[in-house]
C-alpha positions as CSV (number, residue, x, y, z in Angstrom):
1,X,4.2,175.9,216.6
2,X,3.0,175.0,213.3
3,X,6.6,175.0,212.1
4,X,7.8,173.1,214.8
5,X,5.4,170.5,214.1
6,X,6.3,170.8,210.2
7,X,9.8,170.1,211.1
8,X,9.0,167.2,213.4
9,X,7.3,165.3,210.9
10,X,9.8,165.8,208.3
11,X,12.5,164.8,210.5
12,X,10.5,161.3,211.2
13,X,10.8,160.7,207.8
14,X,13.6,161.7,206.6
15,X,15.5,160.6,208.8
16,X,14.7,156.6,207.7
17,X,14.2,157.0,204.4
18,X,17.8,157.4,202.4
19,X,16.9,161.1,201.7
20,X,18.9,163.3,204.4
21,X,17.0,164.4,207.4
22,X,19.5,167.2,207.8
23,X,19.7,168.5,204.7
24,X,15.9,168.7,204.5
25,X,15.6,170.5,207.9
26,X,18.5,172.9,206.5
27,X,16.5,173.3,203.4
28,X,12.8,173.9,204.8
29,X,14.2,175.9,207.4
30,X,17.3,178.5,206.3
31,X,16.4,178.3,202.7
32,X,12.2,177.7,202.5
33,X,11.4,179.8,205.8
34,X,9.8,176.8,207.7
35,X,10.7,177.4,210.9
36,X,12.6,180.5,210.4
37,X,11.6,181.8,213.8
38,X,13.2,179.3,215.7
39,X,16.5,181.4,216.6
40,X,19.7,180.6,215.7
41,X,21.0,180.2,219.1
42,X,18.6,177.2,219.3
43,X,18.3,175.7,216.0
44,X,21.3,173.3,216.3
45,X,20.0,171.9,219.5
46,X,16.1,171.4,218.3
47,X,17.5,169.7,215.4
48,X,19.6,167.1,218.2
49,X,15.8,167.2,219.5
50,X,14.4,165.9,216.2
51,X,16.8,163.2,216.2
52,X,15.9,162.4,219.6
53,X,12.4,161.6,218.6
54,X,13.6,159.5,215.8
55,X,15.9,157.3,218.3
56,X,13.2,156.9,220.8
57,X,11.2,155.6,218.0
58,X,14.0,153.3,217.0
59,X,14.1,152.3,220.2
60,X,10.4,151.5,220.6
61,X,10.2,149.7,217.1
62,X,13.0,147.2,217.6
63,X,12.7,146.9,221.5
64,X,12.7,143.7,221.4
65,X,15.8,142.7,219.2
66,X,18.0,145.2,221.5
67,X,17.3,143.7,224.7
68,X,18.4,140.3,223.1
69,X,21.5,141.5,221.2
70,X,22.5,143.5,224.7
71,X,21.9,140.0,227.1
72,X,23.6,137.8,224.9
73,X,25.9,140.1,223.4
74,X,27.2,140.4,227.6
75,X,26.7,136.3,228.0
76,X,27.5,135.1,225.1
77,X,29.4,137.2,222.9
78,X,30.4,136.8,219.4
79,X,29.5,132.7,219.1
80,X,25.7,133.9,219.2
81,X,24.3,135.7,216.3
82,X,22.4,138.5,218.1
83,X,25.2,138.9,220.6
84,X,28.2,139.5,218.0
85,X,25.4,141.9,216.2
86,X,26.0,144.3,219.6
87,X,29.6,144.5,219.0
88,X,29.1,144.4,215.3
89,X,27.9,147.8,216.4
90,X,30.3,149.4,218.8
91,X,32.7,148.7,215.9
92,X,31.0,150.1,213.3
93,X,30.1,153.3,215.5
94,X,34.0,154.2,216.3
95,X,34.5,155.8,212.6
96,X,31.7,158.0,212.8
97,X,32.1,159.2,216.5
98,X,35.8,159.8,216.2
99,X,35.1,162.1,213.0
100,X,32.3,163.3,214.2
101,X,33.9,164.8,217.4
102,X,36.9,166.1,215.5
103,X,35.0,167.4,211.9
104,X,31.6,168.0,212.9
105,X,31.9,171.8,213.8
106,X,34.0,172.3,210.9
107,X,32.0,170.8,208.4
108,X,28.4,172.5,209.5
109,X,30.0,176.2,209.9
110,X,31.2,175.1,206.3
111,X,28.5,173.6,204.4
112,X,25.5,174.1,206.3
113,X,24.2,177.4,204.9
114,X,25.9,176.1,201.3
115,X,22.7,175.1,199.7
116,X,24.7,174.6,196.2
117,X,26.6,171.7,198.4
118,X,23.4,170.0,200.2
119,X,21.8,169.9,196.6
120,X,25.0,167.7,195.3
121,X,25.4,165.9,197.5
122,X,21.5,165.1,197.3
123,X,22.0,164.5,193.9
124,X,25.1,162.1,194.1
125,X,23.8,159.8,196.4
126,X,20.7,159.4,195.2
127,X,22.8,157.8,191.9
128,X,24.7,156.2,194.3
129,X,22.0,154.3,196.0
130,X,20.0,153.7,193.0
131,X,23.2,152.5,190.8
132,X,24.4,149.7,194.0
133,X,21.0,148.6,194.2
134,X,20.5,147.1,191.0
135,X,24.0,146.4,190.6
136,X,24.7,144.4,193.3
137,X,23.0,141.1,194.9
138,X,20.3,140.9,197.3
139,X,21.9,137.8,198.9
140,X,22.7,138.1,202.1
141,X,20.7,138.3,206.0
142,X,21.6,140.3,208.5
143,X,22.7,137.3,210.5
144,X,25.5,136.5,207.8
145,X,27.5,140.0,208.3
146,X,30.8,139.7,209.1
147,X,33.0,142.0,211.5
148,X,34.8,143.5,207.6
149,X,31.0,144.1,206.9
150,X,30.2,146.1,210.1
151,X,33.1,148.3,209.7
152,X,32.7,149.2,206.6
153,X,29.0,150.0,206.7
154,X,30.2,152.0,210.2
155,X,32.9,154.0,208.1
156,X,30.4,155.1,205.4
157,X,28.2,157.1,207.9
158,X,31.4,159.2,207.9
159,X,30.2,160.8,204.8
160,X,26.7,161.0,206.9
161,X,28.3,164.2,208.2
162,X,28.1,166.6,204.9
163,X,24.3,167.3,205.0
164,X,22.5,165.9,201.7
165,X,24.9,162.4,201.6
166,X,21.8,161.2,204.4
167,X,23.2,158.7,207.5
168,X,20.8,155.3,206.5
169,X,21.5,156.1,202.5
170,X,25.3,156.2,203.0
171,X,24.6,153.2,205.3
172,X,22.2,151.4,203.5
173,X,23.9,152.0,199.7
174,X,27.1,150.3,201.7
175,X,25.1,147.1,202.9
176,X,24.0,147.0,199.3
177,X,27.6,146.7,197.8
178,X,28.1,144.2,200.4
179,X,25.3,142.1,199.1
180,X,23.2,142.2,202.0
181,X,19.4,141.9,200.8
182,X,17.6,145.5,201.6
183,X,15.4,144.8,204.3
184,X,18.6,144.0,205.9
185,X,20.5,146.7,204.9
186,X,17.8,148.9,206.2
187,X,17.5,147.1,209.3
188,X,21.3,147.6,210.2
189,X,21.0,150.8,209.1
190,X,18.8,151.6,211.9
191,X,20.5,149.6,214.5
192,X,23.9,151.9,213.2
193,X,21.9,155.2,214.2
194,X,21.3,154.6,217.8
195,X,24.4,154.9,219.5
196,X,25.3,158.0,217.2
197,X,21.9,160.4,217.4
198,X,22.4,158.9,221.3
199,X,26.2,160.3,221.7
200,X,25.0,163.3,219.8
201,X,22.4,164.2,221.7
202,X,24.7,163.9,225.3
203,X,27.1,165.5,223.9
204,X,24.5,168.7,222.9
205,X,22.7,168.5,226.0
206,X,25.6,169.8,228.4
207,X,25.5,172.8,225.9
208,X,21.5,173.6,225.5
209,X,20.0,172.3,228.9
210,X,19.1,176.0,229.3
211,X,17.6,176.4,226.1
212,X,15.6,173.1,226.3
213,X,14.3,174.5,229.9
214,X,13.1,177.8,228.0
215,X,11.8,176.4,224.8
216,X,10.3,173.3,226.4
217,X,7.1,173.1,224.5
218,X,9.0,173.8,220.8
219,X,11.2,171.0,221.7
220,X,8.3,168.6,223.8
221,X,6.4,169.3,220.1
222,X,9.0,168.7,218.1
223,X,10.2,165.5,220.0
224,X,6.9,164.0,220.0
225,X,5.9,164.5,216.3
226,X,9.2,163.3,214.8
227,X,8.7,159.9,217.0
228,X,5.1,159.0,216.0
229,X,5.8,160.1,212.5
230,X,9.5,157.8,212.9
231,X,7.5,155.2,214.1
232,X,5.2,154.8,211.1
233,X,8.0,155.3,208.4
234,X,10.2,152.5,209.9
235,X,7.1,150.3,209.6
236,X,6.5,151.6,205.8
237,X,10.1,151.2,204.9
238,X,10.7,147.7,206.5
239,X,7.4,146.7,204.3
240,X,8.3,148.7,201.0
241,X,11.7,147.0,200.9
242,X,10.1,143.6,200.6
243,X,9.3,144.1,197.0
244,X,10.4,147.2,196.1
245,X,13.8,149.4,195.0
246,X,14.9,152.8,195.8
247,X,14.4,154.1,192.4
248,X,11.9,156.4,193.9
249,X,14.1,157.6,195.9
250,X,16.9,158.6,193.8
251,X,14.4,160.2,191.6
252,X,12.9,162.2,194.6
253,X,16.5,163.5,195.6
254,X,17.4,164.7,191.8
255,X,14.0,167.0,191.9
256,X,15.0,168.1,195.3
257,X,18.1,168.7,194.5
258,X,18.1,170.4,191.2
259,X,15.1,172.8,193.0
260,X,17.2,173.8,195.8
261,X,19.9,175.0,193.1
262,X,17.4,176.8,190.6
263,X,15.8,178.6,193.6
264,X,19.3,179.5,195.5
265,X,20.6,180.8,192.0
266,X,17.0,182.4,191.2
């Protein structure tokens, strides 16, 4: 239980800092031993649980601003600025999901138990991030995307799928190059990961009811921790990004990175 409740809180916040939820739970699980009992015929799902936590907690945070974008997205559509941010949404979704449904088996039972892979792909997009972020202007709200700017912030999570490229640093490093500001960036990030972690987890649960039922209080635990945990880092990220860069980050994912190499060639 100890390593459920591990895992739980670093999936809340992983998963909204630009650091890779999956590839940390790959890493302090498969390659660490955190969580090492949790069989492998469950693993998969109780990370979909994690998630879970961290989308109720998105849900809970911005309650407020997805009621409004859902009513007037429905009664007023594009010509109102929260209502063309819920179709700004779907749009940006459909990359993702398509490639997700067709490349997502594929690419775990190739790269999910290839450390050497997760720690590159740590490593490059934490350059990435770092590099668009003082490179490119901090100019523009969330409520001055255009349609081009959805979709191509949607198509970025695409890379989302290879653990270590990390769903809201992909998302976020693409807001960036379009100049929006990085509260904002952040922000639509977040919005971005609800309808995916929500498809996600349907699309699991029709495979692991059974296991859920069995392993209730690993995944009850688990659920619970990663959404109070979520909760607070969405709070401390939307705050940190009012002054600060992601320098920290970047540095954080080269340590990580380069130690999950030396210790998988050690």
């Amino acid at each position: 239980m100890w390593s459920v409740i591990i895992l739980g809180f670093i999936q809340g916040i992983a998963e909204f800092l630009p650091i890779s939820s999956s590839a940390h739970l790959i890493i302090f699980r498969d390659l660490f031993g955190i969580g090492a009992n949790i069989g492998n015929d469950i693993s998969m799902s109780f990370d979909i649980a994690l998630h879970f936590g961290t989308l109720l907690a998105i849900g809970i945070y911005f309650f407020k601003d997805f009621i409004n974008m859902i009513q007037k997205g429905f009664t007023k559509g594009i010509k109102d600025k929260e209502g063309k941010m819920l179709w700004y949404i779907v749009i940006a979704t459909i990359p993702a999901a398509v490639f997700g449904i067709l490349f997502e088996d594929i690419i775990e039972n190739a790269i999910r138990t290839n450390f050497i892979v997760i720690a590159i792909a740590l490593i490059i997009m934490g350059i990435i991030i770092f590099l668009v972020d003082k490179y490119f202007k901090a100019k523009k709200s969330i409520g001055e995307m255009t349609l081009k700017d959805a979709f191509i912030i949607g198509c970025s999570q695409v890379f989302a799928l290879i653990p270590g490229f990390s769903r809201s640093g992909t998302t976020i490093a693409a807001g960036r190059c379009l100049n929006l500001k990085r509260e904002d960036a952040a922000k639509f990030s977040f919005f971005l990961s609800a309808p995916v972690v929500l498809g996600a987890v349907i699309l699991d649960l029709k495979d692991s009811f059974g296991a859920i039922v069995n392993n209730f209080a690993i995944f009850g635990v688990g659920i619970l921790v990663s959404f109070i945990v979520g909760i607070l880092c969405i709070k401390f990220l939307m705050k940190y990004l009012r002054k600060n860069d992601f320098k920290v980050f970047m540095w954080y994912r080269l340590a990580l990175g380069v130690l999950v190499i030396l210790w998988t060639l050690i």
